[in-house]
N, C-alpha and C positions, 0 to 999 in steps of 0.2 A: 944045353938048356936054352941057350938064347936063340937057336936057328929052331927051337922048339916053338917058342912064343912066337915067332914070325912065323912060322905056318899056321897056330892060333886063327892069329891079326889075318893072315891070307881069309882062312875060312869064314872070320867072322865078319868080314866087308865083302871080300869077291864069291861066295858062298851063299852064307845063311843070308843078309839083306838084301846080294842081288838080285838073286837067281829069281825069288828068295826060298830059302829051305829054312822057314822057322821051327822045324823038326831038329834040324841043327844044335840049336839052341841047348835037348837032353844031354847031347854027349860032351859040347864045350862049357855051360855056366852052372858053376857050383849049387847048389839048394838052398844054399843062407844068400846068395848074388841080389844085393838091394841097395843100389848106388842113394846114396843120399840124397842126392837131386834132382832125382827121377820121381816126382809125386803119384805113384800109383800104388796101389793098397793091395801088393802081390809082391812074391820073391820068388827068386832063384830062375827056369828055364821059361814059368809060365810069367815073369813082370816082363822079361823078355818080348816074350810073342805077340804081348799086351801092348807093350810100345813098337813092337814092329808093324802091326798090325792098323794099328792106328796109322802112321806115319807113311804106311805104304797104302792109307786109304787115301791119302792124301796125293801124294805122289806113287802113281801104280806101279808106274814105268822106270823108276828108281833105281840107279846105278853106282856103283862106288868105282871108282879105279886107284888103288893104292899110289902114293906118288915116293912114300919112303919109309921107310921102320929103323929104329933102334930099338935094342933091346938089352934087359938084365939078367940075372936068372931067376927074377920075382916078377917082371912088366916085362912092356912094349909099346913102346912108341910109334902110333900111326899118324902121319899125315895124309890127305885123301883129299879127291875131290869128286866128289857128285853132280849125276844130272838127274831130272825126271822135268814131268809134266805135271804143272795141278789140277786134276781132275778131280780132288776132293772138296768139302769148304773143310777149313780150317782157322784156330785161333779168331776166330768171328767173320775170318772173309772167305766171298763166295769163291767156287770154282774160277778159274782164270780161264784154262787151255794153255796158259805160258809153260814154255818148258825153262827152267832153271838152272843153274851151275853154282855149285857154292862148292866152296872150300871148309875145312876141318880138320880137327886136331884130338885124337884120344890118349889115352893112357890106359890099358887095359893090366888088371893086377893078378899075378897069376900063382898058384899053388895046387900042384899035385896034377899040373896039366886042365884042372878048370878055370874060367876066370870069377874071379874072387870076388871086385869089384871092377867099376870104369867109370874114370872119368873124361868127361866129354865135352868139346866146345866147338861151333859151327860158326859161319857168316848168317848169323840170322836174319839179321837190321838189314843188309846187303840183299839175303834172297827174297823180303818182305819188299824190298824196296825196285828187285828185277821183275817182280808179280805185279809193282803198279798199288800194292796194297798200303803203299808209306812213301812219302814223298824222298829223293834221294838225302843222305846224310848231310852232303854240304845245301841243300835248298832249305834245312829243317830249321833253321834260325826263324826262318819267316813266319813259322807257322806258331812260335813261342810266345808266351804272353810277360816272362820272365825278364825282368831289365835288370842288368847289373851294376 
């Protein structure tokens, strides 16, 4: 089961978001698949396509390369690191041209060979901050109005 969920985790980073084949998406995420923290007003393979879709307007050119997995025989542990290009606007800023690298960490939950749920966590602050869109994390003091 475990070398099952890593082939899962293969499909669902080096696959369906890279390629990308959000068709993918029917035959790996369950139909109740509605991460909690993903605020969009859709479930199962179509909240999917809905957030890949978006995200790859964003970044067209959008690449994952898996760096390692563990797994259970309920999950799987992805770490990954990404590149693209921002060609989209997003979160209120405009396109860049910059291409990006960020690093990431999921948990994808798995039953009956679909994924169940996932959770997910990136370098966002970091890839807002290689786009020029946010000043770097250690310069951020200066921009605070906040005395302690």
């Amino acid at each position: 089961m475990s070398e099952e969920n890593r082939y899962i985790a293969r499909l669902w980073y080096e696959v369906m978001w890279s390629e990308p084949n959000p068709e993918l998406a029917d035959e790996l995420v369950d139909p109740d698949y509605a991460p909690d923290w993903v605020q969009i007003p859709k479930k199962g393979p179509e909240q999917l396509k809905h957030e890949m879709k978006y995200f790859r307007s964003v970044f067209p050119d959008l690449k994952y390369e898996i760096v390692e997995t563990a797994s259970l025989p309920d999950r799987v542990w992805i770490r990954y690191k990404a590149t693209g290009t921002q060609l989209g606007a997003a979160w209120g800023f405009p396109p860049t041209g910059k291409m990006v690298t960020f690093d990431g960490a999921s948990i994808l939950y798995i039953r009956d060979g679909k994924v169940i749920d996932h959770w997910g966590a990136f370098s966002f602050y970091d890839m807002l901050a290689e786009l020029g869109a946010v000043p770097p994390l250690w310069e951020l003091k200066q921009y605070l109005t906040w005395k302690p």
